[in-house]
N, C-alpha and C positions, 0 to 999 in steps of 0.2 A: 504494500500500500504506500504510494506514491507520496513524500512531504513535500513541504516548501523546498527544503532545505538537501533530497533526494534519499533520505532517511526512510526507516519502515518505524508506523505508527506503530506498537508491539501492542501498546494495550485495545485500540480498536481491533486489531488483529484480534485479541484475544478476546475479546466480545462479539466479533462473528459467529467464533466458536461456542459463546452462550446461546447467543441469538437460535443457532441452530439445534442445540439443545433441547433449546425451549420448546421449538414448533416440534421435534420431534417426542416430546413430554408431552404437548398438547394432545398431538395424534394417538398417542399411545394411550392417552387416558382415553378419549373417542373409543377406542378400540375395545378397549375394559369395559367400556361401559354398554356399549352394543351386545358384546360375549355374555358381561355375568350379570348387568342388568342394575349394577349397583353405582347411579346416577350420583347420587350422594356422596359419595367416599370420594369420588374422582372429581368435583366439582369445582374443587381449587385448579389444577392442571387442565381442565379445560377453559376454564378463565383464565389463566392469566398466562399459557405458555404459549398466545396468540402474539405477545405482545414480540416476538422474536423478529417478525415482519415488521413490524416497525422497527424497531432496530436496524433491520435489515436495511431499510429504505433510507434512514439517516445516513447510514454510514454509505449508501449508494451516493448519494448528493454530496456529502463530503467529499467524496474520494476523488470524484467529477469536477468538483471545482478544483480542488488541488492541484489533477496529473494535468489539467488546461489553464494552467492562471497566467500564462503568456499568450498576449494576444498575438496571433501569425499576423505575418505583413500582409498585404495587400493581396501582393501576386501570391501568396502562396495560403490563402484565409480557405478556399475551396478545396485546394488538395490536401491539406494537414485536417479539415470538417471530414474530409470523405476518409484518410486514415483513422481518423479518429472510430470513425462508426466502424469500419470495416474492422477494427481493431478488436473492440465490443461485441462484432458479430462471432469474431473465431474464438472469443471467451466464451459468449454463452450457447452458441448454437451447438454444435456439436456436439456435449455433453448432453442436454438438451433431447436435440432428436436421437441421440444414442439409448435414452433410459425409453421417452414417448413410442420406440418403435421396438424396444425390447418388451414393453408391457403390450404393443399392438400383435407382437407374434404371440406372447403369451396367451391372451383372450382368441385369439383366430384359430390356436393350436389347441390351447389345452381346455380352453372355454374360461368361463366366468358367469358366476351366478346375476353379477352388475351389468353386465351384458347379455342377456340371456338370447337376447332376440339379435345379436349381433352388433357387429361395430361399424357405423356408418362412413363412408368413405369421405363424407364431407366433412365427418367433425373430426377424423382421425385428420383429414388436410389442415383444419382450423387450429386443431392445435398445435400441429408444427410450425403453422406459422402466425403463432399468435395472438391470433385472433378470437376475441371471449364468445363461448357458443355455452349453450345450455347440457350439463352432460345427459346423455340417455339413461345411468344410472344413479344418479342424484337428484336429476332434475334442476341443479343449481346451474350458476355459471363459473363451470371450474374441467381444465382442459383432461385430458387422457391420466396425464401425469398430475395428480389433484395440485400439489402444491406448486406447480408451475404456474397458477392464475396469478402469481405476481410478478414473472416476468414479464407479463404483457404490460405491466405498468414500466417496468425497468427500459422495454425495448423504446417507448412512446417515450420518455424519459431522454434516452440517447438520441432519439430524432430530431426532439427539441434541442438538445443541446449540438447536434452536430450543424443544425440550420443557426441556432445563434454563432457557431464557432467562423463558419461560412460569408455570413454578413456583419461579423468583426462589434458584434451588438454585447453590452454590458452582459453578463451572463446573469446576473440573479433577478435583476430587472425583467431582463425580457423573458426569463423563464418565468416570473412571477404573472407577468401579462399574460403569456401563450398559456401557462395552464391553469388560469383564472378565469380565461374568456373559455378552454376549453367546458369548465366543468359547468359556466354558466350556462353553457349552449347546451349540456348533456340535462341541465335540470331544466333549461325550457323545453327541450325537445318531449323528455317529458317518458313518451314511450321509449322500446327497441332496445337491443341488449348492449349497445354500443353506451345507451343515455345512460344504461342501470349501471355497468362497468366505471365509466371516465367518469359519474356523478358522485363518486365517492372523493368524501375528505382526504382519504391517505393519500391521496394524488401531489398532497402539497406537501408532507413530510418528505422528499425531496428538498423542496426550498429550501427545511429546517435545518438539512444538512447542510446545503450547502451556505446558510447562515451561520453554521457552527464552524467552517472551515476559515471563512472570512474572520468571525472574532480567534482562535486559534492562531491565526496569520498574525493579526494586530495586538493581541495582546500575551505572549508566550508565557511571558511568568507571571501571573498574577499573586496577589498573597494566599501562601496556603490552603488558607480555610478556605478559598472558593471553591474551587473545585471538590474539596471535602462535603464539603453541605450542597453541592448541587448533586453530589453521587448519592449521599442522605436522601438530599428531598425528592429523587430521582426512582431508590430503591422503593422509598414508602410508597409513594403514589404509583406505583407501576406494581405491587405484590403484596402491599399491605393494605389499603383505604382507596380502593380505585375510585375517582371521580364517574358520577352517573351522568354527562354531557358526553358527547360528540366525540367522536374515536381520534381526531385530533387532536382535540384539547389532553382529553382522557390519557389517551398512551403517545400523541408523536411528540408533544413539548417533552412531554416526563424523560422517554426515547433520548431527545436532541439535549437533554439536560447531562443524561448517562453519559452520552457518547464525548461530549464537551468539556465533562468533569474529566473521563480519564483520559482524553487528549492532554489536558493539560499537566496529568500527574506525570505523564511524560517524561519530566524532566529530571526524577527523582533516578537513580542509576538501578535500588535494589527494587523499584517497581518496573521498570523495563527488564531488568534480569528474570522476575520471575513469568512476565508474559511471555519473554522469549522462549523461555522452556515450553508452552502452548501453544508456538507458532505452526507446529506442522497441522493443530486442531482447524486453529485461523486458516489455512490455507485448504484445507481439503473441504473445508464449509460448503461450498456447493455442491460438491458430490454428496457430502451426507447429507443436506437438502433434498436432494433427486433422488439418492436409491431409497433411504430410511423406507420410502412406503411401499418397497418389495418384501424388504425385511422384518421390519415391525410387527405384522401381524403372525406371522410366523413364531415370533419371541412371545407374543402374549398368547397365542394356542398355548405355547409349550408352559410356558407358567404358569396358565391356569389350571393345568392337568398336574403341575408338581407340588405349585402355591396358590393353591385355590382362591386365598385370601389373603395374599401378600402383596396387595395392590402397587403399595408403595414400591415393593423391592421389584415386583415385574416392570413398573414403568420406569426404573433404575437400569433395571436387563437390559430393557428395549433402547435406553439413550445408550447405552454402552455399545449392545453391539452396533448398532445405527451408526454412532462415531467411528467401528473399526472397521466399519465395511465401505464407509465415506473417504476414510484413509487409505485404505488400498483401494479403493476406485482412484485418488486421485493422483496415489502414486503408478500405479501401472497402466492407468487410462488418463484422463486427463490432462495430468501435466507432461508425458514426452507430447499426446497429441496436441496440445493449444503448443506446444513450444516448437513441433513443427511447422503445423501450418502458420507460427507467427513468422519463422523464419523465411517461409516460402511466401506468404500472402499477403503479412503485417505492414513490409515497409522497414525502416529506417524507426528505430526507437526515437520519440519526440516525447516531451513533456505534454502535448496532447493525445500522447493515446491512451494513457489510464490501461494500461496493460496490469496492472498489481489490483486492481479496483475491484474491490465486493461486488459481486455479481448479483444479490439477491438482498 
């Protein structure tokens, strides 16, 4: 993850690796609760291991504004915008359509009870490329690979920002306008699954980040205690006393508060030392995003047949193994493949391509 200064953030780094925790805590109590029917028990980790996506999307706009905070010249504002996307695309696509088409041979081959009546060739199209459609087995809008419905926000995200990089436009401004005017237009439109997708708040937890990147930039040391009391008032509101308003307010300030405080502890040597020790967690976070929901349900079968009632320790099983099958995806898949096709397709390494940048 890209610094001002060409440094790795260690401790966002290492809040990736919460972030993805969490959703995979979320999903796993989901799981418990469908299997043993005990709603209650799991009621905390379905609340509140959502808030991972936010996180996630902070630290998406952070990283964004960071690896682009040189404006390209003139002649070169269109070719370094189109690096820049093109850069984004060989991070998240691949991996990406690698899990959405190993789940699509799974259900074609071995079947699936969520698909019973088959898998439609147009939503299998829609979800590879992004595009939010209603699943056939949910009925929500959520793509093949469930928790891929937030990169469609991530991809619209980089379009925006490769069109401001393009036309050499302030970047927090005019991302502030573009998806401002977007989400107005999605709540007058009113209908269609486009207006129910882009009408959501989180859209703008982006901004948050990349407002957290800008004060980071400007003020590096601040006195101690700030960053101490914003990780306080960070943890309580986000796991202890959740605000009853608008998933904004609720979790992305709280989010952008997390992510700001421990950018700033930064600077301390034995708190970068112990993130570093969790940087390969940091790093594999989107593969454990993507496979977790191969694996997951598999870990809480087998627990509930061992630990009928060991809620706690099965949805402990499931972030563990999730985390070590995220890790070797991203050591044996992932990372030589993004590191080839960057070298074949990337281009010329630029402080705009955000090649180090949270994918999720």
């Amino acid at each position: 993850m890209l610094t001002s200064s060409g440094n790795h953030l260690l401790t966002v780094q290492f809040l990736r690796c919460v972030a993805a925790a969490l959703v995979v805590a979320q999903h796993a109590a989901l799981e418990l609760r469908a299997r043993s029917g005990q709603g209650d028990l799991l009621s905390y980790w379905h609340e509140f291991g959502g808030v991972g996506v936010d996180i996630f999307f902070v630290i998406s706009g952070l990283v964004m504004y960071l690896s682009t905070r040189r404006r390209p010249a003139p002649a070169d504002a269109v070719a370094t915008a189109s690096m820049f996307f093109r850069r984004r695309l060989i991070r998240i696509v691949p991996m990406y359509w690698f899990y959405t088409l190993s789940k699509a041979a799974i259900v074609l081959t071995i079947g699936s009870r969520a698909f019973a009546e088959g898998l439609p060739f147009l939503y299998l199209l829609g979800s590879l490329l992004f595009y939010p459609m209603v699943s056939p087995a949910s009925g929500e809008l959520l793509p093949l690979v469930e928790s891929g419905w937030t990169l469609s926000f991530e991809m619209l995200f980089y379009a925006v920002l490769a069109g401001v990089i393009a036309l050499r436009l302030p970047r927090l401004k005019t991302a502030t306008v573009i998806l401002g005017l977007l989400f107005i237009v999605a709540h007058a439109w009113g209908a269609g699954v486009l207006a129910q997708f882009f009408g959501r708040s989180v859209l703008f937890e982006f901004l948050l980040g990349m407002a957290v990147a800008r004060l980071w930039m400007q003020f590096r040391q601040p006195p101690v205690w700030v960053p101490v009391v914003l990780i306080a008032v960070a943890v309580f509101a986000l796991f202890v006393h959740r605000l009853q308003v608008d998933r904004f307010i609720a979790l992305g300030v709280p989010s952008a508060m997390l992510v700001l405080g421990l950018a700033w502890m930064e600077r301390f040597e034995w708190v970068r030392r112990q993130a570093g020790r969790l940087a390969l967690l940091g790093d594999a976070s989107y593969s454990t995003y993507l496979a977790h929901g191969f694996i997951m349900p598999s870990v809480v079968i087998v627990g509930l047949k061992w630990m009928p009632h060991a809620y706690g320790l099965i949805c402990l099983a499931a972030v563990l193994t999730a985390t070590a099958v995220g890790c070797l995806s991203y050591l044996l898949l992932e990372k030589p493949l993004t590191r080839r096709l960057m070298a074949r397709f990337g281009g010329a390494r630029t402080v705009a391509s955000g090649e180090n940048a949270a994918p999720v």
